[in-house]
N, C-alpha and C positions, 0 to 999 in steps of 0.2 A: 343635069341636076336632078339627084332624087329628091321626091317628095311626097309624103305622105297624107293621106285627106282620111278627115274623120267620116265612114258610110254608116247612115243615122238611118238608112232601110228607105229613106226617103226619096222623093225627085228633086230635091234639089241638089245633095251632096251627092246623085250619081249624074246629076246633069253636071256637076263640075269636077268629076273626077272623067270625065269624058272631055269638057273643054281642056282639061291639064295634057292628057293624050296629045292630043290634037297641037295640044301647043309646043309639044316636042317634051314634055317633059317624062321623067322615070317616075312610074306611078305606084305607090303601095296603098291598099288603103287598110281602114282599123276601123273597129266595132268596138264602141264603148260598154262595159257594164257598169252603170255607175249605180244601180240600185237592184233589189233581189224584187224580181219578178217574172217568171218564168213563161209564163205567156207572151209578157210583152216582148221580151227578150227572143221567145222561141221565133217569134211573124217577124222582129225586124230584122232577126239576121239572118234570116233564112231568104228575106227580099236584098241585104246587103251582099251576100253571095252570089246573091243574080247576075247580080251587079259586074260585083268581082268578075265572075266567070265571063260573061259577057266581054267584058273589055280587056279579059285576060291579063288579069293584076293580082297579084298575091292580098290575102286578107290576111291581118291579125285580128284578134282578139284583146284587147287591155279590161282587166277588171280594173276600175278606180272604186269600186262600190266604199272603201275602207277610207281613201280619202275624201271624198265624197259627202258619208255622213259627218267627217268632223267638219270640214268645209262650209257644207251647204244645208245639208239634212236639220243636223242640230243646230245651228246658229237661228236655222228658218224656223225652229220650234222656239227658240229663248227668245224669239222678235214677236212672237205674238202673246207672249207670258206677260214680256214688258207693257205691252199696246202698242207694239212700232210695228208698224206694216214693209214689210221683208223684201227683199229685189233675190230672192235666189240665184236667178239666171246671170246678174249680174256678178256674183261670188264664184257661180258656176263657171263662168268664162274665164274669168280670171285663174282661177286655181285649176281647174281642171282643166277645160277646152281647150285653154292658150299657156297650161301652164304641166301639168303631169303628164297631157299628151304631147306636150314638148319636149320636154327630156324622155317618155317612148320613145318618140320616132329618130331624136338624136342617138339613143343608143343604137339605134338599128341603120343607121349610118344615113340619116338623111339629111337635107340641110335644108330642108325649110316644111312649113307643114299648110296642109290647108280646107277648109272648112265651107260649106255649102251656105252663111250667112250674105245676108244682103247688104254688102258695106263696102268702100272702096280706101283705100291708102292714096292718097295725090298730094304731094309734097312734104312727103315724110311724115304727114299727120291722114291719120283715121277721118274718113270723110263718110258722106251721108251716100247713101246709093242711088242709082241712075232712077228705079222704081221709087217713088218714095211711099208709097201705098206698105210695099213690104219692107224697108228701109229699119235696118235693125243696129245702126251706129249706136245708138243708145243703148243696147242692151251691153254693146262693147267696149264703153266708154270707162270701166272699171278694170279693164286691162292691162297688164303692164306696159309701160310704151317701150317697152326694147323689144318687146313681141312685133312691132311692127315690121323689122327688118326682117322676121323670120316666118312669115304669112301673106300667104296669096289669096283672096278674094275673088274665084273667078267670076262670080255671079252680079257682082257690085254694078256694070254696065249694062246689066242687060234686066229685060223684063220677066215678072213671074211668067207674064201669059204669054212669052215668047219661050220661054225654058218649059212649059206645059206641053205647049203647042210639040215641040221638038219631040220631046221625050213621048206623045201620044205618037209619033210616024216611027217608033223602034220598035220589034215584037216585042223583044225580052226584054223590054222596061215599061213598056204602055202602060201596067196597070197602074205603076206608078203616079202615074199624072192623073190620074182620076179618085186615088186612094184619100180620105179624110185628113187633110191637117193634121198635124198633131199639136198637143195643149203646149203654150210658153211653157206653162212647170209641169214636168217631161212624170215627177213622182205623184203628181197630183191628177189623178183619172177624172174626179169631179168634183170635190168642193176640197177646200184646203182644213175645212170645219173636218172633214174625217181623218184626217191627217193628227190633226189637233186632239179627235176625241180618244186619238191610241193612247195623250199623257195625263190629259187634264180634264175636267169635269167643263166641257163648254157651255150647260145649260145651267148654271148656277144665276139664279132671278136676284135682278139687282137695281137697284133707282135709278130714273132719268132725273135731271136737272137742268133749268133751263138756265143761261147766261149772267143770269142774278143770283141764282143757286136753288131755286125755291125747285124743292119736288112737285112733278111735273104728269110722273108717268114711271113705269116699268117696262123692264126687258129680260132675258132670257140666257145671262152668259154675256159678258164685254166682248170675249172672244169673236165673238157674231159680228162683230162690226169692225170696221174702219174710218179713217174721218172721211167726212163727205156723204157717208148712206144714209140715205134716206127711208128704210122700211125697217122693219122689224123690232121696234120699239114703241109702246104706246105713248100717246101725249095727251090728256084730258083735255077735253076744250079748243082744241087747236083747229082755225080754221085754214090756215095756209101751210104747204109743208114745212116738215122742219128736217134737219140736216145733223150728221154728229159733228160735234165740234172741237171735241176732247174725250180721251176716255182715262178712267182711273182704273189701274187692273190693283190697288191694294185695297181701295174701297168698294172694286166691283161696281161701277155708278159710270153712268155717262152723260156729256152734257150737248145739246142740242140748241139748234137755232136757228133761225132764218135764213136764206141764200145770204145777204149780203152779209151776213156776219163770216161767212166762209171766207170771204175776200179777204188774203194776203199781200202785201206789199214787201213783207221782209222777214226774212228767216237766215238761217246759217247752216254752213255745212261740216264735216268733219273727213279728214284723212285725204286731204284733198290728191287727185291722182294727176299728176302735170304733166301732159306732151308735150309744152313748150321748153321744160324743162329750166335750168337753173339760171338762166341768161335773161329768160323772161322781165319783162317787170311787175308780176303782178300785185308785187308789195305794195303799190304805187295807186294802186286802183286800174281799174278798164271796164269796157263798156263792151258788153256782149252781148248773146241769146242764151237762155236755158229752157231745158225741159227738163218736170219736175213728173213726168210721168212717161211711158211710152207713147201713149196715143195723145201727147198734148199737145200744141203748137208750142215751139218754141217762142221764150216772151223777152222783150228786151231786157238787159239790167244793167247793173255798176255791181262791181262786185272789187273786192278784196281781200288781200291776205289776213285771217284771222286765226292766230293759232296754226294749228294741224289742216285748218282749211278755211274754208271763206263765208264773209260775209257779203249779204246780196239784199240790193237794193230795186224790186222791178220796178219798172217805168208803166207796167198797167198788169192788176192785178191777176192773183192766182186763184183760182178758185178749191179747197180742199187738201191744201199739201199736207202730206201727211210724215212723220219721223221714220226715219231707218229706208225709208224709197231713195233712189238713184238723183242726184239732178247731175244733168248733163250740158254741160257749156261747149257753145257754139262760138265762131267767128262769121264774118259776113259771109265766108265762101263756103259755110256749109260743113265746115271742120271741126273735130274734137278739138280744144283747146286746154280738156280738164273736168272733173266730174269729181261727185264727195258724196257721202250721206247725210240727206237731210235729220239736226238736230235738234 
């Protein structure tokens, strides 16, 4: 079986385009361009070549840079115009990762494709990975589920510091495993605020409000914030912190407030994405786990069909969820069952 793996320059997409070797399979791999930047472009695929050459696999080249920005680029800039706080990587998997690099590698005759993420497929549903320190089911959860038959996760069982370890005893990849992470958002080098200031004026001074409404204090641009932060707005008089709780991008104004006022019990989602698919009963209600963040703990809920997606009831609350972010629902085994964007 051929199959094709996206080589991101990285150690993990070359530690799994060497487990796919091994595992009998016919290897090509591909180098993404999904945005214009010549530097960063010049180091990684010049490490993804290593790669290649090393394990003696042909490399392609895919520009997506075109679908890319209508996909991911632009939508991530109209989510923080609005005040929704953006899952890019989330749209990026979806349309791009698991989805233009899908019909690539189909055209070039292969029958399945596959990716250097930390996630496992076990019983036809998208599962959580062996690691869960690196465990990236949630970034994947916006996926189409028919991608699932056509993707191998070789990494899903195994540890980061065991795929380090490995890739540190090869010459032609060692440096790999000691090279810097690279950021979730692949266009964003440091703050997503520079990104922002190529469209819009991010420092425009605009009022805080506290939960009553009474002005409170100022700040520097809505765009600065998300819900949940805590700095960079003033609050006269306030001796404990305070938190954002709301922002208004027409009024330019945000409103703050204590921890416990962050606490959520109930929110709703939109466009819901279903692995269990049409049989399900979700219409019905069930009782599951979400995460309304990457790094959150999954929290228990009840949730149901509502509209285009669901309505969610936790069972102990959330702290800071914010609109336009990913939530991702879980079953007890640790399984995607479904995901939407919070509304």
């Amino acid at each position: 079986m051929k199959v094709m793996i996206g080589l991101s320059g990285g150690v993990d997409s070359a530690m799994s385009a060497k487990y796919l070797l091994e595992s009998g399979y016919e290897v090509a791999g591909c180098y993404f361009r999904l945005f214009k930047d010549d530097k960063y472009h010049e180091k990684n695929l010049a490490n993804a070549r290593k790669v290649a050459d090393f394990l003696g696999i042909e490399l392609f080249e895919a520009d997506f840079s075109s679908e890319f920005a209508r996909r991911v680029y632009e939508p991530f800039v109209a989510s923080y115009e609005r005040a929704l706080t953006p899952n890019p990587c989330a749209h990026c998997n979806r349309h791009i990762k698991f989805g233009a690099f899908w019909d690539f590698a189909r055209e070039r005759g292969c029958e399945k494709i596959a990716t250097g993420h930390y996630a496992r497929i076990e019983g036809g549903l998208l599962a959580a990975a062996f690691d869960e320190r690196k465990d990236q089911s949630y970034f994947l959860a916006n996926i189409d589920p028919a991608m699932l038959g056509r993707v191998i996760f070789p990494l899903g069982e195994r540890l980061k510091s065991q795929i380090k370890f490995e890739a540190s005893q090869i010459p032609q990849i060692a440096a790999l495993a000691s090279q810097k992470e690279s950021s979730e958002i692949c266009f964003v080098p440091r703050s997503y605020l520079e990104i922002l200031s190529r469209h819009f004026d991010t420092h425009a001074p605009g009022l805080v409000r506290n939960s009553a409404g009474e002005v409170v204090g100022r700040h520097d641009g809505y765009m600065n914030f998300t819900i949940g932060k805590r700095k960079g707005f003033t609050y006269d008089g306030a001796h404990e912190p305070h938190y954002v709780l709301a922002i208004d991008p027409e009024r330019n104004e945000i409103t703050v407030g204590e921890k416990e006022e962050l606490a959520t019990f109930k929110f709703e989602t939109k466009n819901f994405n279903d692995f269990l698919g049409n049989d399900s009963n979700l219409n019905d209600g069930f009782n599951c786990f979400v995460k309304v963040r990457y790094r959150s703990r999954a929290l228990p809920c009840r949730a149901r069909r509502k509209g285009d997606g669901l309505s969610v009831e936790l069972l102990e609350p959330a702290y800071g969820i914010a609109r336009g972010q990913l939530a991702a629902f879980y079953n007890d085994k640790n399984q995607i069952i479904g995901s939407g964007f919070i509304s």
